[in-house]
C-alpha positions as CSV (number, residue, x, y, z in Angstrom):
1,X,131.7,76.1,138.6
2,X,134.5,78.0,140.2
3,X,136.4,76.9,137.3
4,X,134.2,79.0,135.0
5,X,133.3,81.7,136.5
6,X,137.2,82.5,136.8
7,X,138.1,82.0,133.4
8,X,134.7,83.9,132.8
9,X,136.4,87.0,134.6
10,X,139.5,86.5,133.2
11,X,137.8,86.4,129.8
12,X,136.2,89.4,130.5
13,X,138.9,91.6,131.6
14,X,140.9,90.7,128.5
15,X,138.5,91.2,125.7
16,X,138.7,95.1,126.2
17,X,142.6,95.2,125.5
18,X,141.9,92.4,122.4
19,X,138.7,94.2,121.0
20,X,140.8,97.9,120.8
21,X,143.0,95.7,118.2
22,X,139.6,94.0,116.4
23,X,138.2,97.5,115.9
24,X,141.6,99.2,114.6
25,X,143.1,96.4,112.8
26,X,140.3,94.3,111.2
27,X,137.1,96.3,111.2
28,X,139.4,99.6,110.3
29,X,141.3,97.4,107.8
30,X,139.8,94.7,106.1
31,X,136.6,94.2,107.4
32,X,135.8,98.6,106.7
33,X,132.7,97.8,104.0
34,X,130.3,96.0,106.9
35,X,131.8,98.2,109.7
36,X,131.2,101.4,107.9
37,X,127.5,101.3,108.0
38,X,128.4,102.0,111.6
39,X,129.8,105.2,110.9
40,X,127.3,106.2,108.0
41,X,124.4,105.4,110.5
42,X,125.7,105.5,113.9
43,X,122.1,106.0,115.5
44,X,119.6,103.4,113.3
45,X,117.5,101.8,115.1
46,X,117.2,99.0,113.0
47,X,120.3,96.3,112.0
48,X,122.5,97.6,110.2
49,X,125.6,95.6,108.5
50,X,128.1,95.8,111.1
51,X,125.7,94.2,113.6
52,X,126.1,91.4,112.0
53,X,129.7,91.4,112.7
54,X,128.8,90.2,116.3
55,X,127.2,86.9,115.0
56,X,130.4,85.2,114.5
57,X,131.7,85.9,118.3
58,X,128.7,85.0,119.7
59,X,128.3,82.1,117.9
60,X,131.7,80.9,119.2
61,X,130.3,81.9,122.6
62,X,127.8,79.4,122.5
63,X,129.9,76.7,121.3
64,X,131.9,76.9,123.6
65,X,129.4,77.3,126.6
66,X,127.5,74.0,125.3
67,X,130.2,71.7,123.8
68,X,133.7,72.6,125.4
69,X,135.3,71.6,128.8
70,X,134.9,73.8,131.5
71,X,137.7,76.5,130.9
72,X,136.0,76.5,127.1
73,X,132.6,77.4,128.8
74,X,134.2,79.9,131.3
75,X,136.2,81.8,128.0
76,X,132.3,81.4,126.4
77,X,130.9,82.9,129.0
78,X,133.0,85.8,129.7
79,X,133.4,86.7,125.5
80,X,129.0,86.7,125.3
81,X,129.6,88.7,128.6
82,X,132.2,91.2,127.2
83,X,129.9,91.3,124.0
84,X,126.7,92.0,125.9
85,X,128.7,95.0,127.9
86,X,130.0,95.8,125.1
87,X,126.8,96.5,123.0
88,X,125.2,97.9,126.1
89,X,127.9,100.3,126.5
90,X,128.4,101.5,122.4
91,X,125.3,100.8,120.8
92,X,122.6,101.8,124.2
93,X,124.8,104.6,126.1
94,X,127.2,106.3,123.2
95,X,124.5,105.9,120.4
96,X,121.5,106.0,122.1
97,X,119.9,103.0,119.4
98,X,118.2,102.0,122.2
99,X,116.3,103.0,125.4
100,X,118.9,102.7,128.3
101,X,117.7,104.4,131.7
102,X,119.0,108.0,132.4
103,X,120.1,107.0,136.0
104,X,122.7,104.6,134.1
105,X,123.4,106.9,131.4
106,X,124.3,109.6,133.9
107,X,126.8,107.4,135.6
108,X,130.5,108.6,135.2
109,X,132.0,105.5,133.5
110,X,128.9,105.7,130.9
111,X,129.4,109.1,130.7
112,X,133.3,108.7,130.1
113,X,132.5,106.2,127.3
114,X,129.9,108.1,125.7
115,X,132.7,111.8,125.4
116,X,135.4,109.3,124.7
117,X,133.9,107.5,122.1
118,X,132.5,111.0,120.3
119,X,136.1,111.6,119.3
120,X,135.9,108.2,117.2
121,X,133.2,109.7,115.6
122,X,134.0,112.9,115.3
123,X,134.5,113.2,111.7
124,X,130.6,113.2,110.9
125,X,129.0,110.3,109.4
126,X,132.5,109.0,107.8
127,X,134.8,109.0,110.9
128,X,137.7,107.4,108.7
129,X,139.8,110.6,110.0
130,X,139.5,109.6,113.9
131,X,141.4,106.7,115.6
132,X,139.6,103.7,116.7
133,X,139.5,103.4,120.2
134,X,138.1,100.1,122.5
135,X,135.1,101.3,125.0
136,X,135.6,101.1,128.4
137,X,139.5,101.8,128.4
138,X,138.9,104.2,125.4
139,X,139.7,107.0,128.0
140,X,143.1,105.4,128.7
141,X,143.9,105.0,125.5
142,X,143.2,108.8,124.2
143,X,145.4,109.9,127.3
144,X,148.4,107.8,126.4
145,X,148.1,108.7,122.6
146,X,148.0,105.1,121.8
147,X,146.4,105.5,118.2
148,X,148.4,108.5,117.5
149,X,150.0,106.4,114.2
150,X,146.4,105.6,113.1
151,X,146.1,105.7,109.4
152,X,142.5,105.9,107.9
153,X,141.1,103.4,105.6
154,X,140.9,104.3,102.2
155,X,138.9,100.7,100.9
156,X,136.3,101.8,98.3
157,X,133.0,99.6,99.6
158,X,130.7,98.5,97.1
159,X,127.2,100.8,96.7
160,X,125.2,99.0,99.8
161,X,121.7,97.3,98.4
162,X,118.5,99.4,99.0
């Protein structure tokens, strides 16, 4: 159990650092046509494509949780973690597409992450122009310029289905 639940924190602290580079370098890059429904409709309340992109590491999570050792369940644990915080965080405090409490919403690292990650999206409902940034650290990583070299995608996407 101790076993887990460090690996679990471990996990967690080093999916923030890991997910920045996910968001510039794959869903910026090659994986643009699902993540740009993010960007087109950064408020739906329904799913939209790039919610789907969370299938796959959640998925793992589970696999690892119910079939691996127990440092492969700690790293499931703390990646369905980072995911859960991570969708709380984006999709319930910065986007609002669902009901989060004010009392949260009003707390200063929400309300960091919520200014901070308005500059991703600053460009309107494209936000190709604006660096990708992780969520919680996205703060840090505006200070220190670190996506100062960012180059928008220029992928054409396919016409999505009605």
């Amino acid at each position: 159990m101790v076993t887990e639940l460090a690996v679990a924190v471990g996990t967690l602290l080093v999916s923030e650092p890991l997910m920045t580079l996910v968001h510039r370098f794959a869903f910026h890059g090659p994986l643009w046509c699902s993540h740009k429904s993010h960007h087109e409709q950064p408020t739906a309340r329904r799913i939209v494509r790039n919610d789907l992109l969370w299938l796959w590491p959640l998925s793992a999570s589970a696999a690892l949780v119910i079939f691996g050792s127990p440092v492969l369940a700690g790293i499931g644990i703390g990646g369905a973690a980072y995911v859960g915080a991570y969708i709380f965080a984006h999709d319930g405090v910065a986007h609002a597409r669902f009901w989060v409490p004010r009392a949260v919403r009003r707390m200063t690292v929400f309300r960091v992450v919520a200014q901070t990650h308005r500059l991703h999206h600053r460009d309107g409902r494209q936000g190709v122009g604006a660096p990708p940034f992780g969520v919680y650290a996205a703060h840090l990583e505006h200070r220190w310029r670190l996506s100062a070299r960012y180059t928008p995608p220029t992928r054409l996407c396919p016409p999505a289905r009605a």
